[in-house]
Structures are given as C-alpha cells and as structure tokens.
N, C-alpha and C positions, 0 to 999 in steps of 0.2 A: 366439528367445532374448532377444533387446533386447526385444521387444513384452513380454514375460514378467514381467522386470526393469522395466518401467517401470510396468507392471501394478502387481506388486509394490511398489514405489516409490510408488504412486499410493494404495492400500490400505494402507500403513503412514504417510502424510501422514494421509489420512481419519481415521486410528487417533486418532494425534497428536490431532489436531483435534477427534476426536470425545471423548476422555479429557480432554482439554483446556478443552470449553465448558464454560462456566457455566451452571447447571440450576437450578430450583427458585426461590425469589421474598425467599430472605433476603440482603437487599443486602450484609450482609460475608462472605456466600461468595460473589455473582454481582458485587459491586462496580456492577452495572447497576443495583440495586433490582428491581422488577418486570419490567425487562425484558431477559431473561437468552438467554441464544443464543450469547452470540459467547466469543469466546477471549481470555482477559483476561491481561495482557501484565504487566510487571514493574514498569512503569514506570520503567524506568531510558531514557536516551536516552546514545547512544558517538559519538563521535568519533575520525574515525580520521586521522593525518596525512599529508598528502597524499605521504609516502615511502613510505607503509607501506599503502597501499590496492590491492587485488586488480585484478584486470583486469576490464574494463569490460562489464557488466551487458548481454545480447542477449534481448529477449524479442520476439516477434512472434504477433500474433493480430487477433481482430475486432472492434473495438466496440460499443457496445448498439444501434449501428444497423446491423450486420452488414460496418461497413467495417474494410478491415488498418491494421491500427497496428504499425509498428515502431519497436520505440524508438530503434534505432542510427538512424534517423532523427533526432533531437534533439543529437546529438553538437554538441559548441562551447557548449551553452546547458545550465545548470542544471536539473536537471531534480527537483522531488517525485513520490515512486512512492508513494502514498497506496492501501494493500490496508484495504476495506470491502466492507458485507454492506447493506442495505436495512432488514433482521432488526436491525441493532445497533443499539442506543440510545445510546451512545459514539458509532459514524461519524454518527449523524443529528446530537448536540449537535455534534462539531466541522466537521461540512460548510458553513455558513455561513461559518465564519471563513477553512476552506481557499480559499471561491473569494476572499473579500476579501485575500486574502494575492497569491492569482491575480493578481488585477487590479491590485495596487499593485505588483508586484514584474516583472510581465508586460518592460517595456519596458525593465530591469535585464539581460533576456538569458534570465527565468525560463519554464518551463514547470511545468504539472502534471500527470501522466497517473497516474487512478486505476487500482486492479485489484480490480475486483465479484469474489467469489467469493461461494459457497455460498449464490446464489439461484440456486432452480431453474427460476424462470420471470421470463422476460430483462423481463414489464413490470413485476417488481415494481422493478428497478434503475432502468428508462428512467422509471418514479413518483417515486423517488428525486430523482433529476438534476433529472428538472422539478420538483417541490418545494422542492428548494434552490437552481434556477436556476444546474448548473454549465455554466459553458459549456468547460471540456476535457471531453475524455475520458476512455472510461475501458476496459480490456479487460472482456470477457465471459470470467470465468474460472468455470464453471456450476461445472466438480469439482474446482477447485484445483487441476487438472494443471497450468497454468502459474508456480503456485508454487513444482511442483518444478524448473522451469528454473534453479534460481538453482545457481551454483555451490557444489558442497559447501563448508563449512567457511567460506561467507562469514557477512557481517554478513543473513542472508537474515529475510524477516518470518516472524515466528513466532509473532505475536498479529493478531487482527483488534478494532480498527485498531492497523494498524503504519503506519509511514508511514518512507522512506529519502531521503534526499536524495543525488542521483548529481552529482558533477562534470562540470565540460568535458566528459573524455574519458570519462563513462558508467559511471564505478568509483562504488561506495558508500563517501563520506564521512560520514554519519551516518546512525544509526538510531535511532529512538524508541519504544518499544513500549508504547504508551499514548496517549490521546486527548490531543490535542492546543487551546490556543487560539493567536487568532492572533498573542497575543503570545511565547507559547512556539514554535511556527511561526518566527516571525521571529527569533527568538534564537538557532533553531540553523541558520537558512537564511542567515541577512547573514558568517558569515565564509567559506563557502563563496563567496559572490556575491562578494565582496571578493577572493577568490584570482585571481592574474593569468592561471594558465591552467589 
C-alpha cells in the first residue's frame, strides 16, 4: 500500500512537472528562448524567520559518481540545495556563479549540494559538472522521486532551477524560484550566514 501511494505520489510530481515545462521555442512562454525543457518558476524568492521555519530537511541518495550523500550530514553549516537539469538553459547560465559563490562563501561554514533531476542518463549531468567545473555535489535524482521527500506543505522546489538555502539545523530559510546570479545568490545567502545559530 505505501509502494502504491508513493507510486502515486511519484506519477502525480511527473504530472506537475510534465504540465508544468516549457515547450515550443517562443521565449515569452518558455522564458528560455530556444531552449525550453525545464519548469519555469515564479520568480519570486521567500524568507522565512527563523521562528517560523519547519523542521529540518532529511534527504539521502547517491551522487553522479554513485557515492551516498546525506544531507543530515551538513547539519551546523549552511547549506544551498540547488535542483538542476543538464537540459536547462537557466541551471547552465547560473552554474558558474553557483560554484563562485561556493568558493567565496566555502570557509563562512557554507556548503552547496546540487539535486540533478530529469536527466535520464547520469553522463549527461557528470558533462554538466565538468563543464562548469563544480566541485560539490550533487544527487542523482534520474525521476525526481527524491523531490518528493520534501515535507508536505513546506517551502519544497517546484521549479527547476529552484534553488533553497537550509540553516544550521537543516530547516528551509529561503527559497528562490528562479535562476539565480551570484549577486542575487549572495543577497539572500549573507543573512542566513550572519544568523548565530
């Protein structure tokens, strides 16, 4: 019955998802221009105060090199949850600035842990990464079933790219639904980095 329900669960994300991309090559309905595929987001970005934030965020899976990533692993440090497609022409223009944001904010206490979804073949992702030279990682989420880990009713990604920044204790204090640069990166990432715990 759970297998059933998750089934289910898994087939009605896809749905979403699949009603949801952007088709066709006219850029004010794919917002891509020519390069249309991905789920194009609101562009809005929330903040959520750190009284009023859910409980902290458990995913666990394999990376594009088949090794486990747990996130409760990251707990005490900052973490960006960055969801991208190989496919999207949004995560390719902002993946340069994500790692440069990586690297300056790295020794702040920051991490980054991507989540690959909806490539179906794991070297178009591990192309990706070496292309834009990231060095985190990132999950291998082939069918987006680890999207639907997130708790119901939270701040959960619901565009690709989404991108959430988790506190200390692994709860989503911000979500962004829309590409990001690394200046916008930084502006919703430094008051979280600044919180004392």
């Amino acid at each position: 019955m759970t297998r059933r329900r998750s089934l289910l669960a898994l087939a009605a994300l896809s749905g979403v998802l699949m009603l949801s991309a952007c088709s066709g090559s006219n850029a004010a309905e794919t917002g891509g221009g020519s390069d249309s595929g991905y789920v194009a987001g609101t562009g809005e970005s929330v903040s959520v105060p750190a009284a009023q934030r859910g409980a902290a965020i458990n995913l666990t899976g394999k990376d594009l090199n088949g090794k486990a990533i747990d996130l409760s692993s990251y707990r005490g440090k900052v973490v960006v949850l960055n969801v991208w497609g190989s496919w999207c022409g949004p995560c390719r223009a902002e993946a340069d600035d994500f790692e440069q944001v990586f690297t300056a904010d790295q020794a702040k206490g920051v991490e980054f842990v991507g989540i690959n979804t909806r490539d179906t073949q794991i070297d178009q992702a591990q192309q990706f990464v070496a292309a834009h030279k990231l060095t985190y990682p990132s999950f291998y989420d082939e069918d987006g079933s680890l999207l639907l880990q997130f708790p119901k009713g939270s701040l959960n990604p619901q565009a690709i790219p989404s991108t959430l920044i988790l506190d200390r204790q692994g709860r989503i204090a911000v979500r962004a639904l829309q590409p990001l640069t690394s200046d916008q990166l930084s502006k919703i990432l430094d008051p979280v980095i600044a919180e004392k715990s």
